[in-house]
N, C-alpha and C positions, 0 to 999 in steps of 0.2 A: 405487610412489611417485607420488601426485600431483604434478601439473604445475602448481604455481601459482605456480612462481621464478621466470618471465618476467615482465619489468617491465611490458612492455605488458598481458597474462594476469591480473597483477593487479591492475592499475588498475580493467582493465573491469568485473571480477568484482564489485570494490566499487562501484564509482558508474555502472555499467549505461551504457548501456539494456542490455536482453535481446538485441537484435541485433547491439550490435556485443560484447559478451560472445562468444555463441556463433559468431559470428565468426573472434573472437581465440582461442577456444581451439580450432577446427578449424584455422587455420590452425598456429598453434604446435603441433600434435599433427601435422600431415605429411599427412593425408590429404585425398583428393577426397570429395565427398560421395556418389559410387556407394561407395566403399567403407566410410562414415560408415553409409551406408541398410544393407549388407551386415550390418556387426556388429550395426548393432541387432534384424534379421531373425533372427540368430545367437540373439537374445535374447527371443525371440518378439514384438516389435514390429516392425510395417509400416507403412513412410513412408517416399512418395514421395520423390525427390531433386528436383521441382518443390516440394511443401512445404519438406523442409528449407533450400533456395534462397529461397524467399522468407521465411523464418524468418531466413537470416542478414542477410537485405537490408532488414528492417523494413517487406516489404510487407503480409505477414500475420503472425500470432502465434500462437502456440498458444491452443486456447479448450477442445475438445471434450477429454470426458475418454481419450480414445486417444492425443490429441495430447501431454497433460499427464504419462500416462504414459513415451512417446517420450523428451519433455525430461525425466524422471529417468533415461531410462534411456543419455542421450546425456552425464550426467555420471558416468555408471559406463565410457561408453567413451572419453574424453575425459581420464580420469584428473583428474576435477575431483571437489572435495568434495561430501559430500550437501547439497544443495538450494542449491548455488552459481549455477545457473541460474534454478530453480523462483520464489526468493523475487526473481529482476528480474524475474519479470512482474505483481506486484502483485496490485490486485483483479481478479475475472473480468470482463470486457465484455459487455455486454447484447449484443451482435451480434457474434458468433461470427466470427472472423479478419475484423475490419475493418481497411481498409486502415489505417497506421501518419501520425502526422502527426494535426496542429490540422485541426480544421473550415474548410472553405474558401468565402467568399461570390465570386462575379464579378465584377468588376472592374465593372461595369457598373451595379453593384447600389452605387456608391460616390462616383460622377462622372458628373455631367448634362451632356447627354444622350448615353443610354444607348448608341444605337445607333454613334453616332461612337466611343466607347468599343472597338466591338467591329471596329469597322473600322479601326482604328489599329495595336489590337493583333493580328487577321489577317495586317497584314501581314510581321510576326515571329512565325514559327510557333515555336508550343511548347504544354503542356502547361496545360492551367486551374490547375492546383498550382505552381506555381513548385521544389516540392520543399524551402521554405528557411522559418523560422518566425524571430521576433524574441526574440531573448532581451532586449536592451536599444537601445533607440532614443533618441539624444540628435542633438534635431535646434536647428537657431539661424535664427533668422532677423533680418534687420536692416531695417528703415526707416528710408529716405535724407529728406532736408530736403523733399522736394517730398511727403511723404507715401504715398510709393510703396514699394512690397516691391523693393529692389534684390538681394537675396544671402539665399541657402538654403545651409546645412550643415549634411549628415545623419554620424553616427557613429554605424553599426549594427553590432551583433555578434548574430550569424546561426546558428541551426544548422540542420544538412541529416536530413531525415526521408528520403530515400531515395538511391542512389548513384549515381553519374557528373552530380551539382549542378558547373557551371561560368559560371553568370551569373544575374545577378541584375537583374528590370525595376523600373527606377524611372522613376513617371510626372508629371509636373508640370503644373498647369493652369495659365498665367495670368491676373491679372483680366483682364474682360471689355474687350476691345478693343486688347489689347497687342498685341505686334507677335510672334509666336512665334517667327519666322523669327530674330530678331536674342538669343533668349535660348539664354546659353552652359550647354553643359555640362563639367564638372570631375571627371572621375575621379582620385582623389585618391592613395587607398591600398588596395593591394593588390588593384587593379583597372585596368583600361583603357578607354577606350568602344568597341564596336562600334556596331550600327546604332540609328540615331536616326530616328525618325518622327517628322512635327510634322504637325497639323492645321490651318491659318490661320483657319477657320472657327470654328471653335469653342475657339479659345486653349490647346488640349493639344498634349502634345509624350510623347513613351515612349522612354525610354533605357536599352541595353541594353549592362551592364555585364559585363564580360568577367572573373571570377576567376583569378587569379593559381595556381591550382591547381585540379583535380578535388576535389569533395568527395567522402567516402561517408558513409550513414547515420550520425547519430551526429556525425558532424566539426563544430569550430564554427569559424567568419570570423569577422575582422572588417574592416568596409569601412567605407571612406571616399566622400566622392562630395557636388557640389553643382548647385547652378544658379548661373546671374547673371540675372536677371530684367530684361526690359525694357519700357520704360516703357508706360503707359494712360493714355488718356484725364482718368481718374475717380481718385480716391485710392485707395490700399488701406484697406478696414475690418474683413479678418478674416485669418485664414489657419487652415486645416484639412488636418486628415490621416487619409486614410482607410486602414482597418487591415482586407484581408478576411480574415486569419484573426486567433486569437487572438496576443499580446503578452506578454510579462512581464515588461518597464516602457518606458516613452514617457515622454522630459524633453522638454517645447519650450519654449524661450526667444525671449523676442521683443523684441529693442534696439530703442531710437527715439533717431531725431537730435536732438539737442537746442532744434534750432528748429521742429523737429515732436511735440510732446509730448502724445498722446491727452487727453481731457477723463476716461475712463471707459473699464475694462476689463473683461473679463469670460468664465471660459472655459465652454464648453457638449459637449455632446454629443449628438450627433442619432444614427436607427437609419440615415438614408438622406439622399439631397439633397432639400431643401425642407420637410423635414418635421420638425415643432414639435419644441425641445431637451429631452430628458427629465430632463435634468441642466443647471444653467447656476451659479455660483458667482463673484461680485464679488470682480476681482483687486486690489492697488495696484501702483502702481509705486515701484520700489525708489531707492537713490539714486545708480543707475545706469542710471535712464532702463530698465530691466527690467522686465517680465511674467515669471512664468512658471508651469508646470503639472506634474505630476507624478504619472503613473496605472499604477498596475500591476495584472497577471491582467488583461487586455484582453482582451473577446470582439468579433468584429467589428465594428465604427462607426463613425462618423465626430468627431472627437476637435478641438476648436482653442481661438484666442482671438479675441475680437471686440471691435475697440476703437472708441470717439464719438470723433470730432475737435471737436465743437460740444457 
């Protein structure tokens, strides 16, 4: 009798991924994976239990045709139907067990200058991957009377490309000459803050957001979380968001006070800081004093809007 009357067993089966599938159906089937690697020995396939390990974890995948064999043959000991595995892993990938997860740019490579970038983030060790990719990012922004960025509100919902995900870095630059020391941070939902690093120099700040849970591969968030921004010198005239892996949709909205009403809007996209927009597109404003933008499939870049006051 196949095993596919587990609720969880069949959710996975149907809407994947491939890792957290064969996952759910080692774990509902009872067994370790020395004895998962045993049966399928039994069956003339060998594979390691550091392969199958990293097959349930989404660090690698099956690619080579030994390995493709393996995963039909781990739905014959699994008591799962033919090609209940097979057909979650899609097309073949030109690179043979690449790690799992969007393509990732450095942080560095997204906010000038670079090197402060890297010494901020040093000081909260962790991993160049964060582990976490966007599924949807709905962010707000408001400008106060004085024509200044007073308040940022991001609504992310997050999924984890590999497991034990428990935080998530959000970075903030302010304009040029703010005061960084005095801008708040809001962990909002379904998160806490931990440690905050702020640069004075260079108007960045790196907030490190605590999940209200462990994720694993596969698992999706969703988090809440802002800034309060405080004041500069100069006006504000843009705001941008840089994105170093890929996206599957970005809303930013951006209010004005009524007695600060832009002349002229308009949203752009650049590959990096300072360098000419490859995309720019003339927004209006709505009759709520609104901007807004709307981008989905996002490969890494830098994404906003940029408004004239004259």
């Amino acid at each position: 009798m196949q095993r596919t009357d587990h609720p969880d067993l069949a959710t996975a089966l149907r809407t994947g991924p491939f890792h957290l599938a064969l996952r759910t159906a080692i774990t509902t089937r009872g067994l370790a994976l020395h004895r998962v690697r045993e049966h399928l020995a039994l069956r003339g396939v060998h594979i390691g239990v550091t392969s199958l390990s990293y097959w349930q974890q989404g660090h690698r995948r099956p690619e080579r045709a030994e390995s493709l064999r393996a995963v039909r043959a781990l739905e014959d000991v699994l008591d799962l139907p033919e090609h209940s595995l097979t057909r979650l892993l899609g097309p073949r990938r030109t690179t043979p067990d690449s790690p799992a997860g969007p393509p990732v740019r450095p942080y560095r490579d997204l906010i000038a200058p670079a090197a402060a970038v890297d010494d901020l983030l040093a000081t909260i060790a962790g991993p160049r991957d964060t582990g976490l990719h966007t599924i949807t990012h709905i962010e707000r922004i408001r400008i106060g009377a004085d024509r200044q960025l007073v308040r940022r509100d991001s609504q992310h919902a997050l999924r984890a490309h590999r497991d034990g995900i428990d935080r998530y870095l959000a970075i903030h630059q302010g304009d040029p000459g703010s005061d960084i020391t005095r801008v708040g941070v809001r962990a909002e939902e379904n998160c806490r803050p931990g440690r905050i690093r702020r640069d004075q120099t260079h108007d960045l700040l790196v907030a490190e957001l605590l999940l209200d849970r462990r994720l694993r591969a596969g698992d999706t968030h969703l988090l809440g979380y802002g800034f309060d921004d405080a004041p500069s010198p100069t006006p504000s005239c843009e705001y941008v968001r840089g994105f170093n892996s890929g996206a599957g949709q970005y809303v930013l909205q951006i209010t004005f006070h009524p007695a600060a009403l832009p002349v002229r809007c308009r949203r752009f996209a650049r590959r990096a800081p300072g360098e000419k927009s490859y995309e720019s597109e003339e927004l209006t404003l709505d009759g709520h004093r609104c901007v807004h933008l709307v981008a989905t499939a996002l490969r890494p870049c830098l994404l906003g809007i940029r408004w004239d006051w004259e």
